[in-house]
C-alpha positions as a Markdown table, in Angstrom:
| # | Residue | x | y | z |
|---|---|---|---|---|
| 1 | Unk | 14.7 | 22.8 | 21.0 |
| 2 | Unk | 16.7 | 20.7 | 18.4 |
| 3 | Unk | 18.9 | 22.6 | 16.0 |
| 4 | Unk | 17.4 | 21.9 | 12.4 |
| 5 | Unk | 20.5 | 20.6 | 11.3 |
| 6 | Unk | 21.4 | 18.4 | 13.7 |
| 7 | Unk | 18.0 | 16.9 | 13.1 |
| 8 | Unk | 18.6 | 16.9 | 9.3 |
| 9 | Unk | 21.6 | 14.9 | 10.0 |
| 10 | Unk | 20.0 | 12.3 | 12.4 |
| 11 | Unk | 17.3 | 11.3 | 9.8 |
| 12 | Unk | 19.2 | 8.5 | 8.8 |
| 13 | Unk | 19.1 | 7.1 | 12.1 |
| 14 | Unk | 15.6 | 7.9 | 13.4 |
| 15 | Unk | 14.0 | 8.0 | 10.2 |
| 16 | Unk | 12.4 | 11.2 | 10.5 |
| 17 | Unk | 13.0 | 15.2 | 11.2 |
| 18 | Unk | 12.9 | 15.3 | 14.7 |
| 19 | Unk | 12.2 | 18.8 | 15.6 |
| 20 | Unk | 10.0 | 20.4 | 18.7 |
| 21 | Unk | 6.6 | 21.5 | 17.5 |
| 22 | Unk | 5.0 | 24.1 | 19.2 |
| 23 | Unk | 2.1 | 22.2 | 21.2 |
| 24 | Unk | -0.2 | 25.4 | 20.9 |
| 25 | Unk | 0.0 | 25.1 | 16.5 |
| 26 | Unk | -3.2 | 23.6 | 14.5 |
| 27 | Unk | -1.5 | 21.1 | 12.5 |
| 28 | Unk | -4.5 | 20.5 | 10.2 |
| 29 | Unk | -4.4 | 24.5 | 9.4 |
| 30 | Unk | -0.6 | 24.2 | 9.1 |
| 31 | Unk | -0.8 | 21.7 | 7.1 |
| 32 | Unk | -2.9 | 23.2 | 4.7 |
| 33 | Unk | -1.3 | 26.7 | 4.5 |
| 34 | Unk | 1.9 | 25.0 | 3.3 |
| 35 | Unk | -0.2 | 22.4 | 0.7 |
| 36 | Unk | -0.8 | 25.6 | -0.7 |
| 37 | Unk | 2.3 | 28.0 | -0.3 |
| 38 | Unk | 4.7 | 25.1 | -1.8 |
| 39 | Unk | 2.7 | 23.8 | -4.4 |
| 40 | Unk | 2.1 | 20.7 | -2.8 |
| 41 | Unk | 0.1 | 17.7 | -2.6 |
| 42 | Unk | -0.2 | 14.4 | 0.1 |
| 43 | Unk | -1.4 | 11.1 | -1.1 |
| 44 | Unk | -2.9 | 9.0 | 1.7 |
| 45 | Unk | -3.2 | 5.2 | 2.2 |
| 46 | Unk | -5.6 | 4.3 | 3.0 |
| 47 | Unk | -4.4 | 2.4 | 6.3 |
| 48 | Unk | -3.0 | 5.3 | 7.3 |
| 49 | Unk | -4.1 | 7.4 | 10.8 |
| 50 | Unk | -7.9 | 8.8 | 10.6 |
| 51 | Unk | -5.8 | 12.6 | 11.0 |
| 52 | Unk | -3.8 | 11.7 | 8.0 |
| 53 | Unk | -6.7 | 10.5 | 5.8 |
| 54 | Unk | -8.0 | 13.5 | 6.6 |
| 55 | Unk | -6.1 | 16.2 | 5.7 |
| 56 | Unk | -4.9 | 13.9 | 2.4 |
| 57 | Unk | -5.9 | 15.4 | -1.2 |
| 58 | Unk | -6.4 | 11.5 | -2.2 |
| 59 | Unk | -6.7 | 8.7 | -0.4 |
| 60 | Unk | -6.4 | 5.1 | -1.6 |
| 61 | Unk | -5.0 | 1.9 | -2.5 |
| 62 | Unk | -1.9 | 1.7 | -4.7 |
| 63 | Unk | -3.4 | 1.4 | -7.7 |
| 64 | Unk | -5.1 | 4.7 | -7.0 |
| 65 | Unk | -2.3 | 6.5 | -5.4 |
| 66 | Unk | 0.4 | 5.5 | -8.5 |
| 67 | Unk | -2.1 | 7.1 | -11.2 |
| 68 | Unk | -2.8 | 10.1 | -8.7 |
| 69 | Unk | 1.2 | 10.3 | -8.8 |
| 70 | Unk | 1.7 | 10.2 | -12.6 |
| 71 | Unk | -0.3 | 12.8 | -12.7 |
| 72 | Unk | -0.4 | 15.5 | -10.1 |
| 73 | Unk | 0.9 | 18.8 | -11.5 |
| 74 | Unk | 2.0 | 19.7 | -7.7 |
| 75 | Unk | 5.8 | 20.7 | -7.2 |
| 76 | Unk | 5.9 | 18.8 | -4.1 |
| 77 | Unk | 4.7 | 15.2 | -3.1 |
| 78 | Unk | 4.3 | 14.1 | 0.4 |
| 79 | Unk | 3.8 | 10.3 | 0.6 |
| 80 | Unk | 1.2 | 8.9 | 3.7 |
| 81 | Unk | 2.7 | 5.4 | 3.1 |
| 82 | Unk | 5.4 | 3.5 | 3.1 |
| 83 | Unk | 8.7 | 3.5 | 1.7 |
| 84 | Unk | 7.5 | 1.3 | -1.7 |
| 85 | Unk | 5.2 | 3.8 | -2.2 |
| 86 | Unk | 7.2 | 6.9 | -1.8 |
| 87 | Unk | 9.6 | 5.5 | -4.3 |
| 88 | Unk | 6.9 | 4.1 | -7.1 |
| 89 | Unk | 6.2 | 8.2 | -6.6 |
| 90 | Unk | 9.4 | 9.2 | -7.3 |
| 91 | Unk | 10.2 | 6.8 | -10.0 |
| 92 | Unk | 7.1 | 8.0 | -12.3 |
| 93 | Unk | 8.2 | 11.7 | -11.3 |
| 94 | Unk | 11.8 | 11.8 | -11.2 |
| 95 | Unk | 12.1 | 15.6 | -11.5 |
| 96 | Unk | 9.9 | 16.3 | -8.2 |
| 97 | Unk | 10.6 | 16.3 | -4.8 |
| 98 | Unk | 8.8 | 13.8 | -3.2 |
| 99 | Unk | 8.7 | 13.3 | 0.6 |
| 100 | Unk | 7.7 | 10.6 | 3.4 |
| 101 | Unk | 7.4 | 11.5 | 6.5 |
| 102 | Unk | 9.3 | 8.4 | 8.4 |
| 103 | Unk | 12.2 | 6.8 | 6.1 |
| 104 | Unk | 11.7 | 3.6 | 8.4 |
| 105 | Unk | 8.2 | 3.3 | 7.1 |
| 106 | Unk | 8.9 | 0.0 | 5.3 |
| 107 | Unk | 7.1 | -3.4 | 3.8 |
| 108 | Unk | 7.3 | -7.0 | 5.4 |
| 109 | Unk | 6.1 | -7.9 | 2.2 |
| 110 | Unk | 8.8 | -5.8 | 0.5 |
| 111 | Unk | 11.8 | -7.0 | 2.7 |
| 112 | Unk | 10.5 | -10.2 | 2.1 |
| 113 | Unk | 12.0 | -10.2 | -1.8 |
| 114 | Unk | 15.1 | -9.2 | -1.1 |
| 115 | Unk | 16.5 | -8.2 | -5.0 |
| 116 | Unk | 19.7 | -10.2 | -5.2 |
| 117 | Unk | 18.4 | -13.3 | -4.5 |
| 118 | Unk | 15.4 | -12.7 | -6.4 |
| 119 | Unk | 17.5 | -12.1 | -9.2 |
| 120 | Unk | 18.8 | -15.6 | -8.6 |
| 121 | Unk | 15.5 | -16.6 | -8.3 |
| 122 | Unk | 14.7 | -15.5 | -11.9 |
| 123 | Unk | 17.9 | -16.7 | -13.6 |
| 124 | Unk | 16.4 | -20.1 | -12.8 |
| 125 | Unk | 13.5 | -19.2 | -14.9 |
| 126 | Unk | 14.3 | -17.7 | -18.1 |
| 127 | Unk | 11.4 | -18.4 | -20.1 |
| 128 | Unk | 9.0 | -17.0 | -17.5 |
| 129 | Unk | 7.8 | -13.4 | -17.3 |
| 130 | Unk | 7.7 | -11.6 | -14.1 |
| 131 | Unk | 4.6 | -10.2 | -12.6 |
| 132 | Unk | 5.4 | -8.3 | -9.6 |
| 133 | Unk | 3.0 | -6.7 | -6.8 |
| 134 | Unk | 3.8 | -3.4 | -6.6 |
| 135 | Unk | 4.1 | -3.6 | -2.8 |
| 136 | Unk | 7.8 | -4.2 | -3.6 |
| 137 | Unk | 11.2 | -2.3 | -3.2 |
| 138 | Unk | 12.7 | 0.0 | -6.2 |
| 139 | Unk | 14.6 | -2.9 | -6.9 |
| 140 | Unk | 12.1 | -5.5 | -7.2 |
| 141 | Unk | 10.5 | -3.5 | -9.9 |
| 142 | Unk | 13.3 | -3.4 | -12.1 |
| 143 | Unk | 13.6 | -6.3 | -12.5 |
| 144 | Unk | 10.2 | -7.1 | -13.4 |
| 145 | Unk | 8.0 | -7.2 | -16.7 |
| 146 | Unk | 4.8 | -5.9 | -15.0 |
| 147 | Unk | 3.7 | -4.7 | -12.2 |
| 148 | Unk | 0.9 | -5.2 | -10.9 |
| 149 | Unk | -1.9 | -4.3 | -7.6 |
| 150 | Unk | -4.5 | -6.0 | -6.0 |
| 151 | Unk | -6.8 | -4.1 | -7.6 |
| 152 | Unk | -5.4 | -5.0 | -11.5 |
| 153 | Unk | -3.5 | -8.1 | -10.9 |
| 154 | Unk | -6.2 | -10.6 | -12.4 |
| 155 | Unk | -6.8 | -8.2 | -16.1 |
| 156 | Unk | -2.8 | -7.9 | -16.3 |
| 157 | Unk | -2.7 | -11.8 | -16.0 |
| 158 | Unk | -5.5 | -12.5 | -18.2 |
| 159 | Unk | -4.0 | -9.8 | -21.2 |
| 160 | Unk | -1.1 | -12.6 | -21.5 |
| 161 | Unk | -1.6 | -15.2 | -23.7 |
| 162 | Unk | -2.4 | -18.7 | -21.9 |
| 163 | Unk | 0.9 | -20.4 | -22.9 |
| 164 | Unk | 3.2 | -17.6 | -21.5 |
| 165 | Unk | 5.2 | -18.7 | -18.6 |
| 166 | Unk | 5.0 | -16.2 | -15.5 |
| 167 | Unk | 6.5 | -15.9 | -11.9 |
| 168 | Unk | 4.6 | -13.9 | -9.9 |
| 169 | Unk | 6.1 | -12.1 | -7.1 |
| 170 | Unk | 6.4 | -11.5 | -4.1 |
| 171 | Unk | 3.2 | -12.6 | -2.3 |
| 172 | Unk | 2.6 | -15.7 | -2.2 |
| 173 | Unk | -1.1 | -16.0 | -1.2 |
| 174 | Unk | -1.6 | -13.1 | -3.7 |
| 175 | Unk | -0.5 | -15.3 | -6.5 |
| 176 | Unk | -2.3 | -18.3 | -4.8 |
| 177 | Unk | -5.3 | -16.9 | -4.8 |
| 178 | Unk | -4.6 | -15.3 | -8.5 |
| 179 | Unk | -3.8 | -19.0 | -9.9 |
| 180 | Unk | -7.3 | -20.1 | -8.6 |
| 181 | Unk | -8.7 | -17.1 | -10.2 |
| 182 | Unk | -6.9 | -17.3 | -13.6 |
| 183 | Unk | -6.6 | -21.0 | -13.9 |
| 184 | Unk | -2.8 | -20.3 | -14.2 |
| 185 | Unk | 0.4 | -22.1 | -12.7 |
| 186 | Unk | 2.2 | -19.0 | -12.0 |
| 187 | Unk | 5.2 | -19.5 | -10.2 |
| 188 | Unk | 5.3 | -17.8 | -6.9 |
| 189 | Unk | 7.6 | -16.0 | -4.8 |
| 190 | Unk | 7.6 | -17.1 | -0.8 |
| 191 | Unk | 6.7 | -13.7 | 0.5 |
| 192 | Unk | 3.9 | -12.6 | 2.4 |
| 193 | Unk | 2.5 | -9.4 | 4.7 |
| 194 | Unk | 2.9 | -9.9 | 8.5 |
| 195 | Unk | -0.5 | -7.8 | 8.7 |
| 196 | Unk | -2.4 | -10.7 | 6.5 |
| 197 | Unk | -0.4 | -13.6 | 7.4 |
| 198 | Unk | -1.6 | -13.6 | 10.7 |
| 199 | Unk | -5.3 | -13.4 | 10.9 |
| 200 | Unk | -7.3 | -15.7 | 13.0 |
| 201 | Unk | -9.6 | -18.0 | 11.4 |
| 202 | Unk | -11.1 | -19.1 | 14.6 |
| 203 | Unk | -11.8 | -15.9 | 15.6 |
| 204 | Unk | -13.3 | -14.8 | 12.9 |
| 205 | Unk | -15.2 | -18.0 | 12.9 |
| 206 | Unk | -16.5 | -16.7 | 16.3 |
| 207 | Unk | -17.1 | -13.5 | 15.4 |
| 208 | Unk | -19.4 | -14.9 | 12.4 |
| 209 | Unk | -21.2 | -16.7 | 15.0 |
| 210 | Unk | -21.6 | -13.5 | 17.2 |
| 211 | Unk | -22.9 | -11.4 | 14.0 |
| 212 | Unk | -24.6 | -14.1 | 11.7 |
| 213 | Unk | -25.8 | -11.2 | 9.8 |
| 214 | Unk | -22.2 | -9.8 | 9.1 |
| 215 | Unk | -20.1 | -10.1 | 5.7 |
| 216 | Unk | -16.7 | -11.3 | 5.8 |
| 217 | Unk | -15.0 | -9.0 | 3.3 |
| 218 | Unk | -11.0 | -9.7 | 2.9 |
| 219 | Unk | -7.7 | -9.0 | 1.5 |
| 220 | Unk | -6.4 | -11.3 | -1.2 |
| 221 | Unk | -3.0 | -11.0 | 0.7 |
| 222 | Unk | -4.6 | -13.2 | 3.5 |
| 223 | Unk | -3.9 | -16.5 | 3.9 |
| 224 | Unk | -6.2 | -19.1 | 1.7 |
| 225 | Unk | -8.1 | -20.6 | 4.9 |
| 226 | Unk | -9.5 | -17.0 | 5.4 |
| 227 | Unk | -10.2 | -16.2 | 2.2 |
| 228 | Unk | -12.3 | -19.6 | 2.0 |
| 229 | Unk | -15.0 | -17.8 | 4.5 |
| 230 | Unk | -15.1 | -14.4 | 3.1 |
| 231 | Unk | -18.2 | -13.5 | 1.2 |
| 232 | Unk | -16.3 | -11.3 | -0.7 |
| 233 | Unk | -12.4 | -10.7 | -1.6 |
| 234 | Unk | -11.1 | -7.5 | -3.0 |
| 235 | Unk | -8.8 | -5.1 | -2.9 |
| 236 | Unk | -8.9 | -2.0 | 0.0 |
| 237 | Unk | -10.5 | 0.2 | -2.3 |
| 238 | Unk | -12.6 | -3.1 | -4.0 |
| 239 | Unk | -13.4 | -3.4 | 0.0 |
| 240 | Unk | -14.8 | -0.2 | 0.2 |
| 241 | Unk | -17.0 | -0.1 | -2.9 |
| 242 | Unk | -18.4 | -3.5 | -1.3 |
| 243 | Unk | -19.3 | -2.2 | 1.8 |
| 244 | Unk | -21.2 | 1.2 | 0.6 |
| 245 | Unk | -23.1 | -1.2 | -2.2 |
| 246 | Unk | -23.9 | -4.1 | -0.6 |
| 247 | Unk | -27.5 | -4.2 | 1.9 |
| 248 | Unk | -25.7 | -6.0 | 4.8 |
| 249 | Unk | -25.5 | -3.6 | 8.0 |
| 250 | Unk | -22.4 | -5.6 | 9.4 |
| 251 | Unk | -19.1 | -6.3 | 8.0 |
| 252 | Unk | -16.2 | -8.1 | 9.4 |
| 253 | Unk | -13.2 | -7.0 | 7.6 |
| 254 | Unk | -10.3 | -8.8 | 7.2 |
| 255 | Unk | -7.5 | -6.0 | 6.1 |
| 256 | Unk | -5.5 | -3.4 | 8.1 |
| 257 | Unk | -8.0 | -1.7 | 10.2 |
| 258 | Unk | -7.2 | 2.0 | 9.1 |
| 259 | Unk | -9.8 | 1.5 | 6.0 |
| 260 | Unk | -12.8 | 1.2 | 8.6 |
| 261 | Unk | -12.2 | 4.9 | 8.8 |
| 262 | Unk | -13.5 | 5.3 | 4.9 |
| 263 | Unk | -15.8 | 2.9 | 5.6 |
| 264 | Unk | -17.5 | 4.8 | 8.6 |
| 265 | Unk | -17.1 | 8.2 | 7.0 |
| 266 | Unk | -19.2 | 6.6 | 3.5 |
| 267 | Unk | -21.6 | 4.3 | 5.7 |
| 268 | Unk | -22.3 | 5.6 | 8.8 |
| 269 | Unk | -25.5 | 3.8 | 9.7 |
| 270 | Unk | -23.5 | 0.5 | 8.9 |
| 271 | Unk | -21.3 | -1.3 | 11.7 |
| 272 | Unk | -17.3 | -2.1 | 10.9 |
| 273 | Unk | -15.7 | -4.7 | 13.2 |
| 274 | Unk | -11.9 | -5.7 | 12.6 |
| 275 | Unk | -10.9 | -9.3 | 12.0 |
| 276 | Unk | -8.6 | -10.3 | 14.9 |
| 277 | Unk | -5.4 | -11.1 | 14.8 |
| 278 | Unk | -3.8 | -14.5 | 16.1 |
| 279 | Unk | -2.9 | -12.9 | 19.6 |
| 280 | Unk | -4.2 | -10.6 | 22.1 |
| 281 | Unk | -4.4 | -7.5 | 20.1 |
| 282 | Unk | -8.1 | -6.7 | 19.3 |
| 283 | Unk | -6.8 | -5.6 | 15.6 |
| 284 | Unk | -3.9 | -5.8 | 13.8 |
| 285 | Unk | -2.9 | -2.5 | 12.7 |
| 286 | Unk | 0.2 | -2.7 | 10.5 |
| 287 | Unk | 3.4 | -1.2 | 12.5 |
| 288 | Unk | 5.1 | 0.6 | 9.4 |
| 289 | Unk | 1.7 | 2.5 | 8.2 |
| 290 | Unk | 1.2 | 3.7 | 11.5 |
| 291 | Unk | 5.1 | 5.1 | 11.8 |
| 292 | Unk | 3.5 | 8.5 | 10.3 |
| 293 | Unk | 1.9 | 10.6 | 12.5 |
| 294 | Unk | 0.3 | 14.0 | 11.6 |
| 295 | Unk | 3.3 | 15.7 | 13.7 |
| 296 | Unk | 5.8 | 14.0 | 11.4 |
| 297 | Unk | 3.7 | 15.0 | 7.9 |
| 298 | Unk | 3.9 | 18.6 | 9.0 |
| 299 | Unk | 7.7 | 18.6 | 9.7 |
| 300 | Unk | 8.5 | 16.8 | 6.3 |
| 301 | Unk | 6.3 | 19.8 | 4.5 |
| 302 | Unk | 8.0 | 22.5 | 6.5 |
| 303 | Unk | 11.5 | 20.9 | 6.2 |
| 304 | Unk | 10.8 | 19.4 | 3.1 |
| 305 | Unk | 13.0 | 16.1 | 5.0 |
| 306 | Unk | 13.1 | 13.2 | 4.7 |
| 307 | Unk | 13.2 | 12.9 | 0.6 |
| 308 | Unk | 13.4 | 9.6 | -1.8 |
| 309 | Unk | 16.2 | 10.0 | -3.9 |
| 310 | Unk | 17.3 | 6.7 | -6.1 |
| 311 | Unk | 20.1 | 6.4 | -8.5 |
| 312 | Unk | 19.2 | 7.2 | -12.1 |
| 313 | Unk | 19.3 | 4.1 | -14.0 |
| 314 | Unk | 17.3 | 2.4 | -11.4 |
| 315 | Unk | 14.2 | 5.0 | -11.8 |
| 316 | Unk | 14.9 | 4.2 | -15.6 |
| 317 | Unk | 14.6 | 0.8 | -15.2 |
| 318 | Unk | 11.8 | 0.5 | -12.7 |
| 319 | Unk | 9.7 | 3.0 | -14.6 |
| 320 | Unk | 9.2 | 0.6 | -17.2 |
| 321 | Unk | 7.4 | -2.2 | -16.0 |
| 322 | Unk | 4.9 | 0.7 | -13.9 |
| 323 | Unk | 3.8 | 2.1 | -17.0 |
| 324 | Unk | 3.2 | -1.2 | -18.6 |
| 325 | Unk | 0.7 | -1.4 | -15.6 |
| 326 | Unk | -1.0 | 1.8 | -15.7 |
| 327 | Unk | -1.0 | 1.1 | -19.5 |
| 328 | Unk | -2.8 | -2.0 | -18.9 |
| 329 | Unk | -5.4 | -0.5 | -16.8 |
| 330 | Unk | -6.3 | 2.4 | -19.0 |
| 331 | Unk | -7.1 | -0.4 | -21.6 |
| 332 | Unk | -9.7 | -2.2 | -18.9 |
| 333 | Unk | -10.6 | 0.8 | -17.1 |
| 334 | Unk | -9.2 | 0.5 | -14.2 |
């Protein structure tokens, strides 16, 4: 069995605690014994595994999960995400431990907006605010004005007067889509989400053809051409809502696939098929999300490894434009 420090030491290089579990344990009672013995709560994407989701407290989209995390009381937070998340955690509760259970859990998006050249980026615009998507690094988010999420991103934009200057970062068919929205000229960022980027629109064309009956419900971080056929855009958790309301029995969705397990759970009778990717896979389940496994949530719990730490002044300085968005939302209800 590997020694506990050794595997301590290697989470820099794997990512993760990796320790021998016991095959003969119940994870899911595990799990909840130390939830309780350690004060502890675990906030779930929701494109996370269907064993994940389910042993969550809450589960949803980052909107959801960054107002769960300003204001859990728990000692402990244990992040089903990715790294961006973790940190937007840790950043609006600096004086807990927060956890992730795979360091190497990242963003495409995020990498994509690298800070130092974003940086230059801005300097080029100096009479422009910055909106960024919070799907961003600790970085990022310091040097921004706002943040924003799928969810809030078109209220944040329309609380600024008309005539203010914005760049909006780092997604570029987010903003796309937002400028169509807003009637705005935001300047945009060249990032995007390897998940979203590379849906295809013939075969969901086909698909259509195949279900004539089905709704085409889609992420805003798709690619305009997609969005074009969707009957209805929205957020993951906007996604969700539409799916219990609306009377259709089929639905083709066009987001990470690990939200069709919400969806079955809250509409059983109803039919969830996965937009296809642009290759052979039948879906396109995002590679980071899916780095966390229920063996590596119970390890970080009993370890309490791997943990987010960040230099001070950058939790001081990304702080700032969060709670200008959670600010925001309060006013809109959000």
């Amino acid at each position: 069995m590997t020694d506990i420090n050794t595997a301590k030491s290697n989470i820099e290089k794997t990512g993760f605690l990796d320790v021998d579990i016991d095959v003969n344990i119940d994870l899911f009672a595990e799990i909840e014994r130390l939830k309780k013995e350690k004060n502890a709560i675990i906030l779930a994407h929701y494109y996370q595994e269907p064993d994940i989701q389910d042993v969550a407290d809450f589960i949803g989209d980052s909107l959801g999960l960054a107002q769960q995390a300003e204001k859990t009381e728990a000692s402990i937070i244990v992040f089903a995400g990715v790294h961006f998340m973790a940190e937007t955690a840790k950043i609006l509760n600096p004086e807990k431990k927060v956890l992730l259970p795979d360091l190497k859990a990242g963003c495409s998006l995020s990498d994509s907006a690298p800070p130092a050249l974003f940086k230059m980026f801005k300097d080029k615009h100096p009479d422009h605010l910055v909106i960024t998507y919070i799907n961003c690094s600790a970085g990022m988010k310091a040097l921004s004005d706002i943040i924003c999420t799928s969810s809030n991103a078109e209220k944040i934009i329309e609380s600024l007067p008309r005539d203010q200057r914005i760049i909006f970062a780092p997604d570029k068919n987010l903003g796309g889509y937002l400028n169509k929205k807003t009637g705005r000229n935001m300047v945009l960022w060249n990032g995007a989400c390897m998940v979203h980027e590379i849906f295809s629109l013939e075969k969901i064309t086909k698909l259509k053809l195949r279900h004539p009956g089905a709704k085409v419900i889609a992420h805003p971080e798709c690619e305009d051409a997609v969005l074009r056929v969707a009957d209805y855009i929205g957020s993951t958790t906007g996604l969700l809502k539409y799916s219990q309301q609306n009377e259709s029995k089929e639905f083709i969705v066009v987001t990470e696939p690990g939200i069709l397990h919400q969806m079955q759970r809250s509409s059983p009778h109803k039919t969830f098929i996965p937009a296809p990717p642009n290759n052979s896979c039948a879906c396109n389940d995002c590679p980071h999300m899916k780095l966390n496994t229920l063996e590596k949530l119970y390890l970080c719990m009993e370890y309490e490894q791997p943990e987010i730490t960040m230099p001070q002044d950058l939790l001081v300085a990304a702080k700032k434009p969060i709670e200008r968005m959670l600010e925001i939302s309060k006013q809109y209800g959000l």
